[in-house]
N, C-alpha and C positions, 0 to 999 in steps of 0.2 A: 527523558526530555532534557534536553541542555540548558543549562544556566544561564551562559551567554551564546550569541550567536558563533557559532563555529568559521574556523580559518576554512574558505571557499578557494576551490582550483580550479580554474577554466580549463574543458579539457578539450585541447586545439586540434581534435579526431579533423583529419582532412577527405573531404567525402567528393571532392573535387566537381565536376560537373553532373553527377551521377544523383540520381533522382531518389536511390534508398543506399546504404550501403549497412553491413552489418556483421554482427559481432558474436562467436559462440567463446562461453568460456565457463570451466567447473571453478568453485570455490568449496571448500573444505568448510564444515559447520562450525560458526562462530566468527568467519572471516566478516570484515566489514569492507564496503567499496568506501572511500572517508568524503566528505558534502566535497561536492563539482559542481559544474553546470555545462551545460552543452549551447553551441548554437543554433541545433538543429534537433526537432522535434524525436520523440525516445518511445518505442513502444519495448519493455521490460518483462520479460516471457519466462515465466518458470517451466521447464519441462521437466524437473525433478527440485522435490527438496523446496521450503517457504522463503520467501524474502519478505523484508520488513523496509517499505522505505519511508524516510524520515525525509520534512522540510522542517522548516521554520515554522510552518502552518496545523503542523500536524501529522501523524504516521499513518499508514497504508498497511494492512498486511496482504499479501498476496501469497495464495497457496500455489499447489502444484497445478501446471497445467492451467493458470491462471496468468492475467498480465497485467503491468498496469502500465497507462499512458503519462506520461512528462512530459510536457509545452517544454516551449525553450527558454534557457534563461531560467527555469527555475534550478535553485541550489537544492541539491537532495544528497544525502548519503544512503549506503545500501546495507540493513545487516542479516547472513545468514542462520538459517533453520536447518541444519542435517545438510548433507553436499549438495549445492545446489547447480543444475544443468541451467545456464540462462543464456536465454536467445536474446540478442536485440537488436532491434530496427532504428535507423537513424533517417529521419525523412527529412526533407530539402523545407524549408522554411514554404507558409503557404500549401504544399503537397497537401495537406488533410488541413485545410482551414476550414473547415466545418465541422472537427474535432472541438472537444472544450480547451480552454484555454485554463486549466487548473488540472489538478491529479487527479485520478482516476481508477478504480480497479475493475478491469473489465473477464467477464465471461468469454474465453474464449471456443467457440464452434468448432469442431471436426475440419472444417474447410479453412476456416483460419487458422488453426496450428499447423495443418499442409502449407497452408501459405506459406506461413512465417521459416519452415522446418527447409521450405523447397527457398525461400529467397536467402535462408542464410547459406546453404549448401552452394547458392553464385555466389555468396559474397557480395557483388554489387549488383545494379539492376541502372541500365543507362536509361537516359532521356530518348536516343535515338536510335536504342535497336528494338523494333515492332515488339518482339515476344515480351521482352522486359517493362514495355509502355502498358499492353495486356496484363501482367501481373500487376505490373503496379496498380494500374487503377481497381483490379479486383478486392487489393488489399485495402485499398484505400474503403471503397465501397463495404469492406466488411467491419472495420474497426468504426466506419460512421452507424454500422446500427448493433456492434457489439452491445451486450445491456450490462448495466455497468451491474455493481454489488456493494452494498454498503459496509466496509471494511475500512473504514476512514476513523478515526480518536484526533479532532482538533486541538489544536493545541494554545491555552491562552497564553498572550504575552505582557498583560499584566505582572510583574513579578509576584506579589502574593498569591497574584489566584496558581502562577505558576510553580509555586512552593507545594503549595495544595497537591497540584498535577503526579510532581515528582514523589509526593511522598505516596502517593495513592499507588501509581505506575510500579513502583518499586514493591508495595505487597500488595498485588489486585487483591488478596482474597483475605485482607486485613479490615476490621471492623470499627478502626475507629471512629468516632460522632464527627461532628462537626464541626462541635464547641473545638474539641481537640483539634481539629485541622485548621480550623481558624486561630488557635493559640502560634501553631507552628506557622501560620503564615505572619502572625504579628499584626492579623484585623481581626475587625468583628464579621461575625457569622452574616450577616450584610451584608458588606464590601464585598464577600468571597462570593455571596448567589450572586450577587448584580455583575461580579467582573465572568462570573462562567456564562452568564446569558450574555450577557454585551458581546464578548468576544468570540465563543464556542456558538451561540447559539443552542443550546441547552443548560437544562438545571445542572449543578452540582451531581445531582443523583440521578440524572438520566445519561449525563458524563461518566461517571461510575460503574453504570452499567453497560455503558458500549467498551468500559477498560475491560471489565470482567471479559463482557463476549468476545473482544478479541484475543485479549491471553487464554480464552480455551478454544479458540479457534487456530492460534500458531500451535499449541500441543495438538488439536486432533489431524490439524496438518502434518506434523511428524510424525504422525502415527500411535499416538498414545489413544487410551481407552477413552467414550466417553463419558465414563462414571470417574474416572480419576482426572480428567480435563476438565468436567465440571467443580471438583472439591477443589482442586487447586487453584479455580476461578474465582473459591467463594461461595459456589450456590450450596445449598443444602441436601441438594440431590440432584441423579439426574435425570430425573420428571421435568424441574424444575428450569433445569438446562435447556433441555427439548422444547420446552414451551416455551422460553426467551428467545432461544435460535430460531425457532419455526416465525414468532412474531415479526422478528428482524427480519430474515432471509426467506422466507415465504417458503418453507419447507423443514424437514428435519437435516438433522445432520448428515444421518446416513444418504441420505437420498444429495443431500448438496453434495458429499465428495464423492460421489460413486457419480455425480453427474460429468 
């Protein structure tokens, strides 16, 4: 989590009168896309390899084969997990206005990765040729009842409780109290619960635990074991694992990425 608010680039993508137009491109793991912002609506499609996107508000991870959605005008940066294959879609402002207007990590369906795979292979998709108004609105129709996945770590911007953040983020599978995180933020153990509920929307420790689950969820998206994804999460085993993953994500691991 960053410090201060990152230097933002508008990125002046001209999509001209054209209703989607879009974008494939690989990056090499560890690449970063650095915070932008668009003026037009961002569907973000892993078809290889994790991407981790980052706002001001909070991070997103998205595995393979997964997508996430970005309104417009939001600043985001992008960082890679193993080489990533990413599809993305650029819809015309209004186009999916019955999308949310905040990030997103959605489930993507057999029919919508066709989609997305067959609309990037046009490149664009017009207003006024018939086939392309048919795709579109199919698209449109499937990212409104896409189901999303709770893969979201908010992020406070209180500066102490964001001290907190960053030191935790940095070793998820580190033990220290709280007394100790509050010495490092320069408050009392206090100040740091009431600015993670104010702002996050959860405890201190239930923040914690959604760090954990998603740093062992960018490893088992790489491809690592779930007993060594778990340990370097922090849990204790991985019984333990399974049973936080199953609670969150309403299944096991295995059965979530083989979905």
């Amino acid at each position: 989590m960053a410090q201060k608010r990152p230097p933002v680039v508008f990125d002046a993508r001209r999509r001209g009168t054209a209703a989607i137009v879009t974008l494939s491109h690989e990056y090499s793991s560890g690449s970063t896309v650095p915070f932008h912002f668009h003026a037009d609506d961002q569907l973000v499609y892993a078809e290889s390899g994790v991407m981790t996107v980052r706002t001001t508000h909070g991070a997103w991870v998205v595995p393979t084969r997964r997508a996430v959605w970005v309104p417009a005008r939001i600043p985001h940066a992008i960082d890679m997990l193993g080489r990533v294959a990413m599809k993305t879609l650029y819809l015309a402002p209004r186009l999916a206005r019955h999308l949310p207007r905040r990030c997103s990590v959605l489930q993507v369906s057999p029919l919508l990765r066709e989609l997305v795979l067959h609309a990037c292979e046009r490149g664009k998709l017009a207003r006024h040729r018939r086939r392309d108004v048919h795709l579109v609105a199919v698209l449109v129709d499937q990212l409104a009842v896409a189901p999303t996945t709770p893969l979201r770590l908010p992020a406070p911007l209180d500066p102490r409780a964001r001290r907190v953040a960053d030191a935790l983020a940095g070793d998820p599978a580190g033990v220290r109290t709280l007394e100790r995180l509050a010495a490092i933020a320069g408050a009392s153990k206090r100040t740091i619960e009431r600015a993670f509920r104010r702002e996050t929307g959860m405890t201190l420790g239930k923040w914690r635990q959604q760090l954990r689950l998603l740093h062992a969820t960018r490893l088992l998206a790489a491809g690592e074991k779930v007993t060594v994804a778990a340990l370097e999460a922090g849990y204790d085993s991985a019984s333990a694992f399974i049973a936080m993953f199953r609670r969150a994500m309403g299944t096991t691991p295995r059965r979530y990425f083989e979905a």
